[in-house]
N, C-alpha and C positions, 0 to 999 in steps of 0.2 A: 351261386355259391351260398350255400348254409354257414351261418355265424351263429355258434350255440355259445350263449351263455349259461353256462353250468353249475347248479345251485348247490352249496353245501348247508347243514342243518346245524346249531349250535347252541344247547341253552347259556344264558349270562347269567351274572351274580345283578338285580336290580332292585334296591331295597329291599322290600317284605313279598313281592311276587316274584312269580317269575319272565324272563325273557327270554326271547326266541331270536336269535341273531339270522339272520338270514345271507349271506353270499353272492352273490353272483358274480361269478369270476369269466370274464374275456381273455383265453390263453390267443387269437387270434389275430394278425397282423390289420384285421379293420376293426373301426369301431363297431360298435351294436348298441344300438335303440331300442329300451326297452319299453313299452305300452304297458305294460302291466302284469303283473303276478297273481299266479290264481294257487291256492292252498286249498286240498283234498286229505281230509280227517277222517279216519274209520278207526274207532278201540279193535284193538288188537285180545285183550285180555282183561278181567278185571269189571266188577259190578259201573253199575252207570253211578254218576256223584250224583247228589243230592244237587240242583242249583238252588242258590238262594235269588230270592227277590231282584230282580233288575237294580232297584235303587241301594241296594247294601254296595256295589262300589262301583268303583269309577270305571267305564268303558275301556275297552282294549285301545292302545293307540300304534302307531304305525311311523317311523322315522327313518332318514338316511342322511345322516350331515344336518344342513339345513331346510332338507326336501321335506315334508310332510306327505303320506300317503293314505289315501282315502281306503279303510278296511271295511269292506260290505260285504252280507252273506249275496251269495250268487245258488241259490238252490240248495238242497239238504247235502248237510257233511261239505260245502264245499264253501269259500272266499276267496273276495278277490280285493287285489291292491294295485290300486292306481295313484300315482302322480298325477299332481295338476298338469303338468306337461312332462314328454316322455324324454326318459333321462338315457344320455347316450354313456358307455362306458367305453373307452379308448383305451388300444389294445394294449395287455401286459397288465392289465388294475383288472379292479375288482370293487362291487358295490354293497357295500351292508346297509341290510334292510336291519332294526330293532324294533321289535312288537313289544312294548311294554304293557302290564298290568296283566298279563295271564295269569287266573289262578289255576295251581297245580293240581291233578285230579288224581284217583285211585286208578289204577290200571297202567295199561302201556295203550300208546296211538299211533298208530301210522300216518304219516303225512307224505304226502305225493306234493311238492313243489315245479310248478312249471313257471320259467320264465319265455313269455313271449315277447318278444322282438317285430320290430317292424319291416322287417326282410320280409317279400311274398313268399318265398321259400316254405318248404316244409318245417316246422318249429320241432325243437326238439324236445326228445322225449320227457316224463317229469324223472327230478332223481326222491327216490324212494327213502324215508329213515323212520324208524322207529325211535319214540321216546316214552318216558314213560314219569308216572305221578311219584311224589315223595314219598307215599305211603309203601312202596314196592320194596326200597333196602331200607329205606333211611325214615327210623320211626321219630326221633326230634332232634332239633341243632340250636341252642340256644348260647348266650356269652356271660359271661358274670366275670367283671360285672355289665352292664348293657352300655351304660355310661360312665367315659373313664377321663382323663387326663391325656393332653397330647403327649405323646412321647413314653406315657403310662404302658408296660406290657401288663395286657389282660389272659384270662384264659376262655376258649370256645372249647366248649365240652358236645358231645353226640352220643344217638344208643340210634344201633344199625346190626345189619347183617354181620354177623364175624366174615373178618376180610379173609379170604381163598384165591385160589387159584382160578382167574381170570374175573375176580370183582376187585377195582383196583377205585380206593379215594381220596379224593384230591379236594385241597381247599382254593379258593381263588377270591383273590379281593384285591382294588385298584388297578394297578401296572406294574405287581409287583408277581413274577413269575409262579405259576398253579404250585403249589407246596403239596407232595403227595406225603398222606397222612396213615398207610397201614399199618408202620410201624409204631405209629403212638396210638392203638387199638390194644385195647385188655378185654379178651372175648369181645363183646356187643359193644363196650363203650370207650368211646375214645376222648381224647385229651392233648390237646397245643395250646401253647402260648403262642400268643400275637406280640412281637418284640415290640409294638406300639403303632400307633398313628398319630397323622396330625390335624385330619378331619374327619367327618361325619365319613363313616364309608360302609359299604355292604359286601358283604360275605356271601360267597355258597360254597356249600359242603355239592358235591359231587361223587354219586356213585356208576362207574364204569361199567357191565358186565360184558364180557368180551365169550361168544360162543360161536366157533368156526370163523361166517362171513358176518354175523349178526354181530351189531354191536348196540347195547341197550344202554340208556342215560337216565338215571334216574338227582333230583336233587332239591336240596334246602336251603333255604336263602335267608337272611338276619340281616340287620342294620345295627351297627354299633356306635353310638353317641361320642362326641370330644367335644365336653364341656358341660356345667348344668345351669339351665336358665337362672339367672339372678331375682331375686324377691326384693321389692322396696317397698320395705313399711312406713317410715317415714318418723318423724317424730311422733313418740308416743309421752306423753306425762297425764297422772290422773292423781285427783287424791281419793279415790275411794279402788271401787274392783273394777280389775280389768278384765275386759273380754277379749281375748286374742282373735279367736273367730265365732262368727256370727252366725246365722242360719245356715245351716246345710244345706246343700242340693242336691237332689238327684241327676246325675251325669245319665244311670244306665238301672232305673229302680232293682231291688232284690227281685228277681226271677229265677224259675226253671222252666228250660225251653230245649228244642234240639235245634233250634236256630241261627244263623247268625245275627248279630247284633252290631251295627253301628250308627252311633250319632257323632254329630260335630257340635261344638259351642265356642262363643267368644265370650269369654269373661273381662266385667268393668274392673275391678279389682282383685290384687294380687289375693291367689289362694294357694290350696293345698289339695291333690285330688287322691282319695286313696280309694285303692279297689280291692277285689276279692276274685276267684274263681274256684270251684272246687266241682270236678265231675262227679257225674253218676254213678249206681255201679255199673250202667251198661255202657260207661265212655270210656275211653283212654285217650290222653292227649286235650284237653281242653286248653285250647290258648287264650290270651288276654294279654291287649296290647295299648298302651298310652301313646299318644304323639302329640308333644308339642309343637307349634311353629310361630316363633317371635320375627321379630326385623332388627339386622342390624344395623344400630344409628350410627356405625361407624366404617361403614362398608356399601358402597355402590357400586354398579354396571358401568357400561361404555351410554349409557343412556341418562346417568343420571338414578337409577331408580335402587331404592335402598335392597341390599340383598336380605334374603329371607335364610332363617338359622332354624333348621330340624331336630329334634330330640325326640329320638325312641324309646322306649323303654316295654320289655314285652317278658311274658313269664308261662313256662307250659307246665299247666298239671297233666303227672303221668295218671292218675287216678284216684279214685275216692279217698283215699285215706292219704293224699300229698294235696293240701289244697294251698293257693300260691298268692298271696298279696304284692300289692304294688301301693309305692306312696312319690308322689312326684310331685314338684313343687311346678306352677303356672303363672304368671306371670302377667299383669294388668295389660291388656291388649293382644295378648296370644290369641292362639287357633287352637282348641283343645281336642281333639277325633279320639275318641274311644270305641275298640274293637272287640268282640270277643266271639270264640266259635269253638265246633268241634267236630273231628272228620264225622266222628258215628258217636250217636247215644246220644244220652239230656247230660247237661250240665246246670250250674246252678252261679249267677254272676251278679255281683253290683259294683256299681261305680258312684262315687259320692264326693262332692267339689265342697269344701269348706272354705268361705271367706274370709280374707283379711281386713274386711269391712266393710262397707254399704251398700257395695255395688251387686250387679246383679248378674247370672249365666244367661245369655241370651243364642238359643237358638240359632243355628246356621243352616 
């Protein structure tokens, strides 16, 4: 007997990338053992992206509960995901796979998912879905403000395809049910309030298009802040002039580039980092993104270990003549990551860390 486990395809809302939820659903009265999952990618439509540099960000990673699974290319266009050991799913459940850290591409993809099973039986066939990059409906998704107050309603603003007949979009963020959004659409740009949160959470904007049996995803993702790191200056008294901050550093020197760009730093003392971004004439969309990450000394695990507190803060220039600053305050022992990029074209960006006193940006 054949025991198929039957893949479905699903993007999630996961910070600033994107995630690929993966499925495997056992409708059969026995269990089934899965070996491993193999992923087949062909662009369907739409120019190849630009890759950036290996080291500009972190690896794709691969999860299921507390399983960790090994994501390797296995030949051209194609991957495979193993578990350390092969995970049985018992009948009536179902298994999700999360691929975090994809970045979103121009185009649409085809992806062919097969789950193999440890039955000698004939394995079943891959189930087939098309997705497709943010660039296709959805030109930007951004929040103002980025960072708010718990319980604060904020507003997530967008510019997209004007919504019609069979492009249908939806907001989703937490456990709090998909909120479809075409009725707060004015032509291209759209507008909701988020009646508030009470932590750091991430958004995606979702565009549906629905044609006969095809069903295309396209979508934008954002992290919105609850809270702003605190500054400790400490006593200050002088009798002559005071210097508030000290040397400047450069975070991210003034450049023009069509690159992406990212460093991390840990700063000894409390600053201030402010940045810049302003496209080309041949860009649209230049983004530029701050992240802090503190500890907090008032919050631990089931281990003992102090949790760690994220602040985003990110700003899109639609083009040359909208160019977009950011000022964020950083915090003596922080993790500082500064990002900035652009689908197409040169853009032109700095980033610059101002101290609260002696200490220094040291590299990460």
């Amino acid at each position: 007997m054949t025991h198929h486990a039957a893949p479905t395809c699903t993007l999630a809302p996961h910070g600033d990338t994107t995630a690929l939820r993966l499925t495997l659903a056992n409708p059969t009265p026995e269990p089934v053992t899965c070996s491993h999952v193999t992923i087949t990618h062909r662009r369907a439509s739409g120019p190849e992206p630009d890759r950036p540099a290996d080291h500009q960000h972190e690896p794709p990673t691969a999860s299921s509960g507390t399983t960790n699974w090994d994501l390797q290319p296995a030949g051209t266009a194609r991957h495979e995901l193993r578990p350390a050991d092969p995970v049985t799913i018992t009948p009536g459940t179902s298994l999700d796979i999360l691929l975090k850290g994809l970045r979103p591409t121009q185009g649409s993809t085809h992806l062919e998912v097969t789950c193999h099973t440890t039955s000698a039986a004939t394995q079943p066939p891959p189930a087939v879905f098309t997705i497709t990059g943010p660039t296709e409906d959805i030109t930007s998704f951004w929040a103002e403000p980025a960072d708010v107050k718990a319980g604060t309603p904020f507003t997530l603003r967008w510019t997209a395809k004007a919504p019609k007949a069979g492009l249908a979009y939806t907001i989703c963020y937490g456990d709090t049910a998909p909120v479809p959004v075409n009725s707060f659409m004015k032509g291209q740009d759209g507008t909701w309030t988020c009646p508030g949160i009470q932590k750091t959470t991430a958004f995606a904007l979702l565009a549906t298009t629905t044609s006969g049996n095809d069903t295309l995803t396209s979508a934008r993702t954002l992290t919105v802040g609850v809270g702003v790191p605190n500054l400790t200056v400490g006593r200050l008294s002088a009798d002559g002039t005071v210097t508030l901050f000290t040397r400047p550093t450069p975070v991210l020197p003034l450049t023009t580039t069509h690159e992406p760009r990212n460093r991390t730093h840990h700063p000894t003392t409390d600053g201030l980092v402010a940045a810049h971004i302003r496209p080309g004439t041949d860009c649209a969309n230049a983004l530029l993104r701050l992240r802090v990450t503190t500890i907090d000394p008032d919050k631990v695990d089931s281990t003992g270990k102090h949790l760690t507190v994220v602040h985003s803060a990110e700003t899109l220039a639609p083009d040359s003549n909208a160019p977009r600053n950011l000022l964020v305050p950083v915090p003596k022992g922080a993790t500082l990551a500064a990002y900035t990029m652009a689908a197409k074209g040169s853009y032109t960006a700095q980033v610059t860390w101002y101290p609260m006193g002696t200490g220094s940006l040291d590299a990460i």
